[in-house]
Every structure is written in structure tokens, then in C-alpha cells.
N, C-alpha and C positions, 0 to 999 in steps of 0.2 A: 504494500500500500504506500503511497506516495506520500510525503508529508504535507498536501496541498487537500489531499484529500481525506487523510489523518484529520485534518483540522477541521473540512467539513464536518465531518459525521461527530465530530466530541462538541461542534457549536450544538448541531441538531439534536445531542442526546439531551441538552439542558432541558427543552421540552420536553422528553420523555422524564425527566428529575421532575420538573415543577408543576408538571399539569395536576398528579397526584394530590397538588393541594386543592388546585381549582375543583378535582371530582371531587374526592371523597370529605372536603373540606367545605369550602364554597358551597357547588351542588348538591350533594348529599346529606350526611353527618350532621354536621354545622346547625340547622336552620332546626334540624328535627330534634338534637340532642338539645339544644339551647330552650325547648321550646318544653320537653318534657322530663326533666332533668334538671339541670341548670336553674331554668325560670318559672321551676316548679309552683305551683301557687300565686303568682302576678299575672293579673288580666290577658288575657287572649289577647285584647289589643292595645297593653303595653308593650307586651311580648313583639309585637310586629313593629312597633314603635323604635323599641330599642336597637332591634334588631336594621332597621334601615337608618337608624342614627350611626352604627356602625360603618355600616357601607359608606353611605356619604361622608364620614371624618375621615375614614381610609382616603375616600378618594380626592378631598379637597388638599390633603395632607400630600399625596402623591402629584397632584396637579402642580399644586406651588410650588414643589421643588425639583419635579423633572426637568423644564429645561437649562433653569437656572446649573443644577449638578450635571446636566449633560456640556452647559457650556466648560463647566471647571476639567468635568472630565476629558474635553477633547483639548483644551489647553494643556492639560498636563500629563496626556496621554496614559489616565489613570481607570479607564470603562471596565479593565476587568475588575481595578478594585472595589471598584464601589458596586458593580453586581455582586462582588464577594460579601463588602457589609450585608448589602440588603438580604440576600440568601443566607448570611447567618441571624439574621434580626429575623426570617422567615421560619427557619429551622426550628432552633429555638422555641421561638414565640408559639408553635406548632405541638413541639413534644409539650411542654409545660401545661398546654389544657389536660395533658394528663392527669397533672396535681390538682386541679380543681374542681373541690368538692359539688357535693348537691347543695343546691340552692344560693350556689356564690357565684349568682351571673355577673357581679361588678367587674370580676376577675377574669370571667370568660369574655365581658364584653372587651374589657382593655387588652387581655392576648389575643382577639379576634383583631382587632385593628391594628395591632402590629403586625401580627402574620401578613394581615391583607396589605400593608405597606412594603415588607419584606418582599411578597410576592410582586405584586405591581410597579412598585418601586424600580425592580433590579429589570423590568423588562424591557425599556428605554435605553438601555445600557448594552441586552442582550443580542433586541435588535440592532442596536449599531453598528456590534461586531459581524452583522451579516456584510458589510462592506470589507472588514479585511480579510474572511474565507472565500468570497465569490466573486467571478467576475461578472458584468452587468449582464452575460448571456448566461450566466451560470447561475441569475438570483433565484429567477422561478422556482429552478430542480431544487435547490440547497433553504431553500424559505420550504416548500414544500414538505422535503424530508419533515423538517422540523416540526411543523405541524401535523404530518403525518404520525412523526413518533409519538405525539405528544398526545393524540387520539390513542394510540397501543397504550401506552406505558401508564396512563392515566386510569384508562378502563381496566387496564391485568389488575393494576392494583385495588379499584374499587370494585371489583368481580369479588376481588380477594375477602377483600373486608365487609362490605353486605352477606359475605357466605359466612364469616366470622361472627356479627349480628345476628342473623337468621337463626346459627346454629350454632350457639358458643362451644358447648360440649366437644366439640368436633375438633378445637382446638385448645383445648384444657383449659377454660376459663369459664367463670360462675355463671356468666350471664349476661347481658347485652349491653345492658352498664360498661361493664369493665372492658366489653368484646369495643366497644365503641370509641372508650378510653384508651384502648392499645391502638387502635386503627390509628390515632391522632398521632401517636412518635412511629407509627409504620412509615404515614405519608414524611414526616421529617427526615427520616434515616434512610428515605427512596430518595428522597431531594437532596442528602449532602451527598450521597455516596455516588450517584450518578453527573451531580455537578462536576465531577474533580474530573473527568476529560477536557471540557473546558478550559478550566483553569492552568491545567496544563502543556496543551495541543494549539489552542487559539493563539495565534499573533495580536498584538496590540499594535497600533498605530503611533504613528511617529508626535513628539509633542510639537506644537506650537507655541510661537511666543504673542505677548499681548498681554493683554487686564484679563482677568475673569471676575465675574461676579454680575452683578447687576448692570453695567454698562454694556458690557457683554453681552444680556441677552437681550438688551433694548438693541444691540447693533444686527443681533440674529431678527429680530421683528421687524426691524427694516428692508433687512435682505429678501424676508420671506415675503414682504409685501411686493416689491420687484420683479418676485420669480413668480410669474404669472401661472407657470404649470404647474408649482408645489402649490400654492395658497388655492387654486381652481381645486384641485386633486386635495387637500384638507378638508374642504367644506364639502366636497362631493361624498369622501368616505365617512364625514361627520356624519351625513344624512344618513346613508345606505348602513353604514355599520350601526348606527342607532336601529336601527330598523330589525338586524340580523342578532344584536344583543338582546333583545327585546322580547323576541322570540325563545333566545336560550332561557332569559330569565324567568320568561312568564309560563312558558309550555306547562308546566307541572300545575299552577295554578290554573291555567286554565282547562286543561285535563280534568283536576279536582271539582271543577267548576259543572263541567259538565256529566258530574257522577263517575268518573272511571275510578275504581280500586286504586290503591295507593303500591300493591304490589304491578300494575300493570305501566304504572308509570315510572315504575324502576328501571322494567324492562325495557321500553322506548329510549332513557336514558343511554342505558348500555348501546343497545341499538347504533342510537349516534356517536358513540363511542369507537365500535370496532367495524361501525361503517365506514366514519371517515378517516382512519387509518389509511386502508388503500387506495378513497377516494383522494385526501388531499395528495397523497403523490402523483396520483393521474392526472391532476389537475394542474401539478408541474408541467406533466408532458404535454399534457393538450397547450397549454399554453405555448409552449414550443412549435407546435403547430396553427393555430390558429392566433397568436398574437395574446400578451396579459387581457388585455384591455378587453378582446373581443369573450376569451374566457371569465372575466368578471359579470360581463355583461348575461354571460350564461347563468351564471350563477343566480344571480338578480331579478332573473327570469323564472327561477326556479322558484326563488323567494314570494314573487310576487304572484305566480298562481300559489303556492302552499297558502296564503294568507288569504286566496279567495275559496281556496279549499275548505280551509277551516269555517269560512260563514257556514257551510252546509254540514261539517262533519258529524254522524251522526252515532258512529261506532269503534271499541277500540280496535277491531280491525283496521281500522279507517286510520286511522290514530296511529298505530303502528307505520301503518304506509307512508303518512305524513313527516313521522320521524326519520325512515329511512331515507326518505324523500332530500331532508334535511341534512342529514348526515352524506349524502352525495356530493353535498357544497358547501357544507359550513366549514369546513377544512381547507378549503381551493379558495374562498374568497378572502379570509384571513390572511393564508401564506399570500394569496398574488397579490391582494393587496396591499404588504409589507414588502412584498420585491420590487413593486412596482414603483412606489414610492421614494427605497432606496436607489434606485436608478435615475430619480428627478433631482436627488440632493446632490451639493457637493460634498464629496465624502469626508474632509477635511474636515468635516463640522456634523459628521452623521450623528455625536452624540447630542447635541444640541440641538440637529431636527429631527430627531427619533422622541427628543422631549418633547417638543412640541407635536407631534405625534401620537405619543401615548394620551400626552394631555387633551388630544381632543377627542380621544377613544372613553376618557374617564367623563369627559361632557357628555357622552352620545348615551351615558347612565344615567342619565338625569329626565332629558325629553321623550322619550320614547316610551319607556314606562309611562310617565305623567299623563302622557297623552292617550295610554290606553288608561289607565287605573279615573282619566278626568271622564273617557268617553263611556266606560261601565258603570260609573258613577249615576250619569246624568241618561245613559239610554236606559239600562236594566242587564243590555244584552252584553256577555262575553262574547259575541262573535263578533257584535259592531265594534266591539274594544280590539279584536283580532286584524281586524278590517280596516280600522285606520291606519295600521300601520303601510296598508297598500302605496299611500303618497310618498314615502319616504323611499321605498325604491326605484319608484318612478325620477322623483325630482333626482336620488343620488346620481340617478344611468344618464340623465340629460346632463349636470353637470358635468360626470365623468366625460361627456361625448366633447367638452370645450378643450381637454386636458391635450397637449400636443404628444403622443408618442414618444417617450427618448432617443429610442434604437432607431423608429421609422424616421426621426427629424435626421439623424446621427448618419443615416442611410450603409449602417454596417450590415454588413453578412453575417447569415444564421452563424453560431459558433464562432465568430471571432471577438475579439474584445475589444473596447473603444477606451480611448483616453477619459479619467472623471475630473472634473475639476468645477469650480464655480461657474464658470460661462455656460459650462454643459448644462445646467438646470435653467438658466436662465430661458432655454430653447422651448 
């Protein structure tokens, strides 16, 4: 193995290290332990309260400081270390809801918000380094992997642990409780130990000289207003990924919603799991053939019937389909969309517009829920709250359509590699 391609695969395995928290943590675990457990005895709808007071302190927390850290990082040519911090402030923060008793959500809520900083935090960081393993014809495949893995590595381990749950006995433990409480330092000790290829395989980028800090990133706000194809291509995947997060977060609720068993929505879960495994890799290659851009648009297409699928869905058969449906592209539009992006930037500064990047991935948590949770509100119907989210892939795909091609402006041949530099993005 080549050391060029050594370094791919040890970026790409990070996702298969940190998705583990996003399943079993995030998705799973998390919301259900916190809720019967944890927050035993406090209101149904403090409990929901608290619980998205959570999320949004992570994320304003992570907001604030991604680009600003991405500017210091590319100054000082320090992206792996401070993915290192964050993934041990993740780690950590991760094993220790082990030590937390019943009925001590204070504690759960405060290591929930570090983790989720630890995790989000270090991902601005991780994306960056996708510029010094891949060249610009190389982003698709090597973005892909990564999310490919990060679909396997995520689901083995949440397979693992729901069978731990379900059936403690089977793995010498009293009971669901405790089966629950080990799953928490399983997903930590999956995230350090699969971390360390990274850390050691990945090249870092060369530092630059200059200020960092806050002038800094006022000088990146400028630039980014400039580059007509990054700031076009931010607010198109604001929309579009609002739209596609929206669905990860809300499916289960809305499943619940419509009566389906709580074991059947595990299953769908999984589903999108170890479907988009081989989907997000195919959605490398396709894009290699048909172009990132024309492959997002696929994607979006899929999103936007799923979403008119759902006004009518009336079965979990149906429901299943749905998921699979989803799990065909939820992986493809993620990775193309991060490779595509990295090829607008100049790379000299990927850790600075991957902050700004993340940062507007952590906004697109805000509207899109809102907008469904405003629309069930005031209709009655989960399907119309489904169904709003239809505009948000429309408007993403017409933005996207203003965004100028890097490669097609660049006029390189499939497979070869192009010079990156600031002028490139400005194209």
C-alpha cells in the first residue's frame, strides 16, 4: 500500500471511530436513557425541554468557535491537534455517562454537551484534512469512503449494543440499565482506538504566517463574500442539508406519530445504516461519472419524492421502503457534498472554510425542525409537517444550479489533478 493511500483510508477510518457516537449516542441511547432513567420522574415535557436545550448549547458552542479555531489552526498548521483535543473532550465526556447515577440528569445533561462538542467540534478540523489526503479528482472517492465507513462502523456497533439492551444476559450483565451504561465507554473506546490511524498516517499542512484570531476571521468573511461559488454553494447546502437533517432527526418521531412500534423503528434505523454503507461509496463513483453536482442533484430528487411519499405513507412496510429509500442517499449527499465544497476552497485556508462550513451545517439545526414542529403545530397533520420540508430541496437544487463547477471551469481531464490555490475558488 502506498503511503498516499495509507493516509486515505486512516482519514476515512475517523468516520468509522466517531459515527458510533452519532448512533448509539445521539440517535439511539441518549434521548431514550435520558428520558427513563436519568430524568426519571421530571415532566414528559421538561424532559424534551432539557433535552433540546442540550442540543442547541452544543451547537451555538460549536458555531462560535469553529471558524475562528479553524482560522488558528491553519495558521499554525495545528488541524490535527485540535481534532485530537476535541476527540478527547468527546471520548471522555462519552465513557463518564457511565458514572452517572439515576436520577442525576444535571450530570448527564453537562457530559451530553461536551461529548456533542467533542464530537462536532473536531469535525471542521477532520474535514479539512480531506485536502491534504486527496487530490481535487480524488475528493469524491476518498469523502465517500469516509462516509461510507462511517455508515458500517456506526451500525456494527449499534447492532452490537441494542442486542446488549434487548438481551443483557447474553453478555453477562444484570440488565438494561447497566447493558446501556457499558454501551456508553463501548462507543468511547471505538472512537479512540480507531482514531489513532489518523493521527498517525495523515499529513498536516504547511503553517502560514499572519495574525490569527479574530481579524482573521473577519479577513476569511471577506474573502468568502468574493468567492461567488463558495458563498452561492453555503447557502444552497444550508437549505438542502436543512432539509436532509431534518428528516434524520425527525423520522422516528414521526414514525411514533403515526403509531408504528418503537421496535420497528429501530429496524428502519439500522436499515439506513448498512444501506448507506455501500451506497455512499457508489455515490463516489457515480459521481465520477456523471459529474458531483449532477449526482447531488440525484440525491435531492430522491429526497424530495421521499417527502411526498411520506404525505401518503400509510404502512410500516411502506416505512421500511422509505428508509431504504433514504439510506440510498443520505450517505452520497453528505460525502459529495463535502468534496465538492473542498474543491471551491483554497486549500490554504480549508481549516477556516470547513469552519464556516460546519457552522452552517449546525444552523440548518435550527430551521428545518422549526419549520416542521411550527407546521404540526398549527395544521394537526405530521404529514403536512413532512411536506414542508419539500421547498427546501427545491430552493437548495436551484441554488446549487448558480454554483460554477470547479473541475468543468478548470477544464481538467477525468483523473488528473489541477493546481488549488485562492484564484481557483474565486472561479
Amino acid at each position: 500500500m502506498t503511503p498516499r493511500r495509507r493516509s486515505q483510508i486512516s482519514w476515512a477510518l475517523y468516520d468509522w471511530a466517531n459515527s458510533a457516537f452519532a448512533t448509539t449516542v445521539l440517535a439511539g441511547f441518549f434521548p431514550i436513557f435520558f428520558n427513563q432513567y436519568w430524568a426519571q420522574g421530571v415532566a414528559p415535557q421538561t424532559q424534551t425541554l432539557y433535552q433540546g436545550l442540550t442540543a442547541t448549547v452544543a451547537s451555538l458552542v460549536v458555531m462560535l468557535l469553529a471558524p475562528w479555531l479553524g482560522a488558528i489552526a491553519d495558521r499554525r498548521a495545528a488541524k490535527k491537534d485540535f481534532l485530537l483535543a476535541f476527540t478527547l473532550l468527546g471520548v471522555v465526556s462519552t465513557a463518564a455517562l457511565y458514572l452517572v447515577g439515576k436520577g442525576q440528569w444535571g450530570w448527564a445533561i453537562a457530559l451530553s454537551i461536551a461529548g456533542r462538542i467533542g464530537f462536532f467540534g473536531g469535525l471542521s478540523f477532520y474535514d479539512a484534512l480531506l485536502v491534504q489526503v486527496a487530490q481535487p479528482r480524488e475528493m469524491d472517492r476518498v469523502s465517500a469512503l469516509g462516509y461510507g465507513l462511517g455508515y458500517l462502523g456506526g451500525g456494527l456497533l449499534f447492532a452490537v449494543n441494542v442486542a446488549m439492551a434487548l438481551e443483557p444476559a447474553w453478555f453477562g450483565l444484570a440488565d438494561a440499565a447497566l447493558a446501556t451504561r457499558v454501551a456508553f465507554v463501548s462507543v468511547a473506546l471505538w472512537w479512540a482506538v480507531f482514531a489513532l490511524p489518523l493521527f498517525r498516517h495523515v499529513p498536516e499542512g504547511a503553517a502560514r504566517s499572519g495574525s490569527t484570531g479574530w481579524r482573521e476571521l473577519l479577513e476569511t468573511l471577506k474573502h468568502i463574500r468574493e468567492l461567488r461559488a463558495v458563498w452561492m454553494f453555503l447557502l444552497a447546502y444550508w437549505l438542502y442539508i436543512d432539509g436532509v437533517d431534518t428528516i434524520i432527526v425527525m423520522a422516528v418521531d414521526f414514525g411514533m406519530k403515526l403509531g408504528f412500534a418503537s421496535d420497528s423503528l429501530i429496524v428502519a434505523l439500522l436499515m439506513v445504516q448498512f444501506i448507506g454503507f455501500p451506497a455512499a461509496i457508489a455515490f463516489g463513483w457515480l459521481a465520477d461519472r456523471i459529474g458531483t453536482r449532477h449526482a447531488i442533484y440525484l440525491a435531492l430528487a430522491v429526497y424530495a419524492a421521499v417527502t411526498l411519499w411520506a404525505y401518503r405513507l400509510g404502512s410500516v412496510t411502506e416505512f421500511y421502503l422509505m428508509a431504504a429509500a433514504i439510506g440510498c442517499v443520505q450517505g452520497g449527499i453528505q460525502s459529495l457534498s463535502r468534496s465538492y465544497y473542498a474543491r471551491l476552497i483554497p486549500a490554504e485556508k480549508a481549516g477556516e472554510f470547513f469552519g464556516f462550513y460546519n457552522m452552517m451545517g449546525k444552523f440548518a439545526a435550527v430551521l428545518g425542525p422549526t419549520v416542521v414542529g411550527l407546521t404540526a403545530q398549527f395544521t394537526g397533520s405530521p404529514r403536512l409537517a413532512i411536506l414542508s420540508l419539500l421547498g427546501f430541496f427545491i430552493v437548495g437544487a436551484l441554488l446549487l444550479a448558480r454554483v460554477r463547477d470547479p473541475l468543468q471551469a478548470a477544464g481538467t481531464p477525468t483523473g488528473s489533478p489541477r493546481p488549488r490555490s485562492s484564484a481557483d475558488a474565486s472561479r
